[in-house]
N, C-alpha and C positions, 0 to 999 in steps of 0.2 A: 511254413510253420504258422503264417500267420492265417492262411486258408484252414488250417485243421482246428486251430483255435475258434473258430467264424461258423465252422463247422459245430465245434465239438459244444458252443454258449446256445447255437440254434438247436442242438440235437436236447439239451437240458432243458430248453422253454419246449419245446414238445412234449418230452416226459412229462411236466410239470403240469402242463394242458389235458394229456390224456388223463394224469392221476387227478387232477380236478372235474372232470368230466366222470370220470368213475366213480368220484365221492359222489357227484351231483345225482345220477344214477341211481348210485345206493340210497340216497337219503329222499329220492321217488318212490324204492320200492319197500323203502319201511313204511313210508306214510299209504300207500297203497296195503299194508300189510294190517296197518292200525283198522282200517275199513273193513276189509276181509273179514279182520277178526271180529267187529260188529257187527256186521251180516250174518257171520256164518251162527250167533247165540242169537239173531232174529228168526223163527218159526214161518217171518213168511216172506219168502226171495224177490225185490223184484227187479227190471231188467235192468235199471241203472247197476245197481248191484253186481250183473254178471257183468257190463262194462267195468265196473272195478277191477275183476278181476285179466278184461282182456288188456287191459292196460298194462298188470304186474308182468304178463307172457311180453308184449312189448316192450316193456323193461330190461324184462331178463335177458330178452334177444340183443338190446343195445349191449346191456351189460358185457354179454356172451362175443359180443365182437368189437368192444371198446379191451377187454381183455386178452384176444388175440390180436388185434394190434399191438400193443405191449409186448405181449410176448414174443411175436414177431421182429419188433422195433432192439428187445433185449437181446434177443438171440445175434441179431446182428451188431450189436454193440458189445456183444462177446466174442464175435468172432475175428472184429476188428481191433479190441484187444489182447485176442489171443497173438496173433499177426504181429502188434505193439511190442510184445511181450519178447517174441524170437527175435523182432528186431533190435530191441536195446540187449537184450543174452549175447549176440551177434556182434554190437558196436563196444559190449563191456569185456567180452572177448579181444578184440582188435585192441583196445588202448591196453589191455593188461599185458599181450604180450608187446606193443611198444613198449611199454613201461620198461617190461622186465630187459627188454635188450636194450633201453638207456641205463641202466641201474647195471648191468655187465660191464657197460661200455664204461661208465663212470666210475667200476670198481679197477677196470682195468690203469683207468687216468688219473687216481686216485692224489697221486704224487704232485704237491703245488710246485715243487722245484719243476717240473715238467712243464706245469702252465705257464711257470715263470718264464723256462726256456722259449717255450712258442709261441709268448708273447715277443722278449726281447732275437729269439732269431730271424726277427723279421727284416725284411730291404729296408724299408722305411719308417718314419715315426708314424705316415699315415696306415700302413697296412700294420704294425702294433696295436693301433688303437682299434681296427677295425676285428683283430682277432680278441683282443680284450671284451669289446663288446659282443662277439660270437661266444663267449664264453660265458658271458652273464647272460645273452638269451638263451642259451641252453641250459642253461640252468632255473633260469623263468619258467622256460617250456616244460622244465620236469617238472617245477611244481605243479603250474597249470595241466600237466598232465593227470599227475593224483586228485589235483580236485574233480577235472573231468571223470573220473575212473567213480569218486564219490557220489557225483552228482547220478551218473549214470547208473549206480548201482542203488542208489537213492528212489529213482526213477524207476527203477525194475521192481523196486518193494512197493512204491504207489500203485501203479498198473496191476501186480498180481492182488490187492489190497482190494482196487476196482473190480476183478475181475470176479474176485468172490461173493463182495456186495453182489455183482448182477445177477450170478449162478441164486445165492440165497432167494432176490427179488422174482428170480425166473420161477422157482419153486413155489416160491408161495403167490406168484399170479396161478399158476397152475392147479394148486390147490384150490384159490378161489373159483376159479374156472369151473374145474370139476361138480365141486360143492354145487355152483349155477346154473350146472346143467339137469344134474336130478333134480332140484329146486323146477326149473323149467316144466321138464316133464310131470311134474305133483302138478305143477298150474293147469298145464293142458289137460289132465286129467280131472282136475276139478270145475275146469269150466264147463267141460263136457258133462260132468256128469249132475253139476247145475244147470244146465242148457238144456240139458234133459229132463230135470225135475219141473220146469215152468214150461218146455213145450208139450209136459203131459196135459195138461190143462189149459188145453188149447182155448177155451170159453170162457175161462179167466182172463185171458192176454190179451186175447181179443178186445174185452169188453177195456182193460187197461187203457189199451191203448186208443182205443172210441173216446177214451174221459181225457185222455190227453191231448187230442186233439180237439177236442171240442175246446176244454182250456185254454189252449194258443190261440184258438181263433178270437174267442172272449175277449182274451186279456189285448191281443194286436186291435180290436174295435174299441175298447176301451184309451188304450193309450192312445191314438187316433184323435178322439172325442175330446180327450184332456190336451193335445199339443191344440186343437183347433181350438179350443176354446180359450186357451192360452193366448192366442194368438190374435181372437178376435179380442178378447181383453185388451191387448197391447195396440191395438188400431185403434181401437174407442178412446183409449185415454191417449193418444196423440194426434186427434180428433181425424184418424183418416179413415172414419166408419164406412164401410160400403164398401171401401177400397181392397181390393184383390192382394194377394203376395205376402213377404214378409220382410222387412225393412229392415237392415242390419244397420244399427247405431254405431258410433265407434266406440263404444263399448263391449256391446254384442262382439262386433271384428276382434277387440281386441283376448274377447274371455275365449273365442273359437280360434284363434290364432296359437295359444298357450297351449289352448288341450290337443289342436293338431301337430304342437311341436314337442310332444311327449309322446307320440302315436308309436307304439311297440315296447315303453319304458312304464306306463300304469300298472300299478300294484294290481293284484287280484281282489277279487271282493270279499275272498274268506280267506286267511291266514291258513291255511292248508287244502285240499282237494286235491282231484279228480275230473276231469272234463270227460262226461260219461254220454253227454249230446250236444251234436256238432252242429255248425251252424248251414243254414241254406237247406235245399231239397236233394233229399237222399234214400236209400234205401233201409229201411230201417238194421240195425247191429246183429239183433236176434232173429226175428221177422225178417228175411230174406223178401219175402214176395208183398210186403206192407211199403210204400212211400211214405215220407215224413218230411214236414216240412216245419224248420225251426229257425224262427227270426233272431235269435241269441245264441247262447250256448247252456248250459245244464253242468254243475261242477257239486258232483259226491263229495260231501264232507262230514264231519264228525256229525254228533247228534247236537242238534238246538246251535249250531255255530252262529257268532256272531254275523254278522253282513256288514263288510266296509264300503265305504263311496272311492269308486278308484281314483276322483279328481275333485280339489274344491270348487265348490259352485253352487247355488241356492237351490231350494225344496220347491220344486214347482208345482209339487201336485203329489197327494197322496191317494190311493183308490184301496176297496176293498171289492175282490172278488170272489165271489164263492170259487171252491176247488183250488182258487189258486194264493189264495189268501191275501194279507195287504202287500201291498206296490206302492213301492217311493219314487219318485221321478225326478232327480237333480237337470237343471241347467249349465251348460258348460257353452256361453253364446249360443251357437246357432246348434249346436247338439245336445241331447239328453240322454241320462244313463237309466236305465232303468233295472230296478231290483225289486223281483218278485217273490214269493213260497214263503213269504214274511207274517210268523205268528206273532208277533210284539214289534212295533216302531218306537224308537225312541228320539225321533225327529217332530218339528211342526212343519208345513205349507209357510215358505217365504222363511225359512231358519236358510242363514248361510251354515255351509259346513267345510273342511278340511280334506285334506285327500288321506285315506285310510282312517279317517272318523265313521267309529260304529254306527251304523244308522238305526239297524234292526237285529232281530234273532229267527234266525229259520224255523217254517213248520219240521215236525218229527215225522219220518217215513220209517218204521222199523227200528232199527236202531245208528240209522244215521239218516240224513238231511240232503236235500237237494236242491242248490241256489239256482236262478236263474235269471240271465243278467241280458241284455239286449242295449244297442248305443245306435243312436236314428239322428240322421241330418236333417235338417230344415232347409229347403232351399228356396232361393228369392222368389219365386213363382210360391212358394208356400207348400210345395210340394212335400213329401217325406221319405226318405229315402234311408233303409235297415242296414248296421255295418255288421263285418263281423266282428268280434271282438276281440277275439285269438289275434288279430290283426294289431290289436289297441294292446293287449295285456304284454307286459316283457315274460319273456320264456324264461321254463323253471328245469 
């Protein structure tokens, strides 16, 4: 009993897992949905874009097997209260007809002058007493018998009670299911046939994607220039000019120590999004035969969205880059975060700031915005070294 119990509190924390898992899901693919629909009244597509859209298909597909889980998980938790069900029919059967042939047997005995007798015809005072007490457990027992009979008919109206909730629940995963799957099919069809509208103008995409990489290269020489100069500043003012590497204070250890012990727990930089470009060197999403290579990650979101700082730590450096617009640089000790595609900052150089304090507001592409965030080590040789950041952000 106590194994089915163990079983039946574990079998609930799973439900309760999957169904938070499927809300989590659904409330990806609305906010994937909100994008969609501002692309789709934007006149001109572009590739982050159709990454929006391949996201929702990988959405749908979680969705699509986080819901036959469930329904697989139900099924068999219907089958095992079905099983439940003939067993206590089965044990409410058995005590009824005990019942009924104690309830004969005690209409037969009915007569106290009788119990009288077979107490007093006894050999001795001790075997008296010992039938006087057989006679008041038996009579225990019938009570406890009807309660049993209550309890277990009690129990057989729980069970079929559960067993309807699951049949209902099974229904209406099923519905949702189905609904997920034409939904499915509408995405893959609309990716395709946006996939298709930008790969007809091949000398557009092309040239896109020339400006965006010429961009990354910029913006990585730039940031470069600004930790190094950062850097020589802080050796000059602790008179160790000349001097090669980077000195970690126990300050520095201590502000790199905090942001490395939140590493997978940091808020994202925009209150909602999309990660539409991945980090490191890869083949590009669309462009199949194009390489790309990305020191950050790239995260679609609403139009003009704010820019948060995922950790608190001071303004080391602001830059303005054509194409790629202003760049705020925070310090975090020996790491910096860096947020780019920024039309308005609302920070200075040397402001401390808070973790999820607004910094900036994104440039407009279309009718929605594309952040771009990047986090680099410093190491004691002075070296610099690109993280990813998918690594640093907690999952959504």
């Amino acid at each position: 009993m106590l194994i089915f119990c163990e079983l039946s509190v574990c079998g609930q924390s799973n439900s309760n897992k999957l169904k938070e898992q499927q809300r989590s899901i659904q409330k990806k693919i609305e906010n994937t949905k909100t994008l969609i629909k501002a692309t789709r009244s934007s006149k001109q597509l572009t590739i982050a874009e159709i990454g929006i859209i391949k996201n929702q298909i990988s959405y749908r597909e979680e969705l699509i097997s986080n819901l036959n889980y469930q329904i697989r998980k139900i099924e068999d938790q219907i089958f095992h209260a079905e099983k439940d069900i003939e067993v206590h029919k089965n044990n409410l059967k058995k005590l009824k007809a005990d019942y009924a042939k104690m309830l004969r047997y005690a209409y037969k005995n009915r007569n106290t002058e009788y119990k009288l007798l077979y107490i007093f015809s006894a050999n001795s005072l001790s075997q008296s007493y010992r039938r006087l007490k057989y006679l008041q457990e038996y009579a225990s027992f019938r009570q406890k018998q009807a309660m049993r009979i209550i309890a277990e008919q009690n129990k057989l109206v729980e069970k079929k009670a559960e067993l309807k909730e699951r049949n209902i629940r099974n229904q209406e995963l099923a519905g949702v299911k189905s609904t997920e799957k034409e939904k499915f099919l509408k995405d893959q069809e609309l990716q395709k046939q946006e996939l298709g509208k930008i790969m007809s103008d091949e000398a557009r995409l092309q040239a896109t994607l020339g400006k965006q990489e010429k961009k990354k290269k910029r913006l990585t020489v730039e940031i470069r220039k600004a930790i190094e100069a950062e850097l020589a500043a802080a050796r000059a003012k602790s008179g160790s000019k000349g001097i090669s590497g980077f000195k970690e204070t126990p300050e520095i250890k201590l502000a790199s120590k905090s942001f490395e012990s939140n590493k997978g727990k940091l808020p994202w930089p925009v209150s909602k999004g999309e990660i539409t470009g991945k980090f490191g060197k890869h083949n590009h999403s669309v462009v199949k035969t194009a390489v790309v290579e990305n020191n950050g990650i790239d995260i679609s979101t609403t139009k003009g969205a704010g820019v948060r700082a995922i950790f608190k730590g001071e303004v080391s450096s602001i830059l303005v880059i054509p194409g790629a617009g202003k760049v705020v640089m925070i310090k975090h000790g020996s790491y910096r975060s860096v947020y780019s595609n920024l039309q308005k900052v609302h920070v200075k150089k040397g402001e401390q700031v808070d973790t999820k304090e607004e910094i900036g507001q994104l440039l407009v592409s279309g009718n929605t915005s594309e952040a771009h965030i990047e986090i680099w080590k410093i190491n004691s040789e002075g070296t610099m070294s690109k993280q990813n950041p998918e690594y640093w952000l907690y999952g959504r």
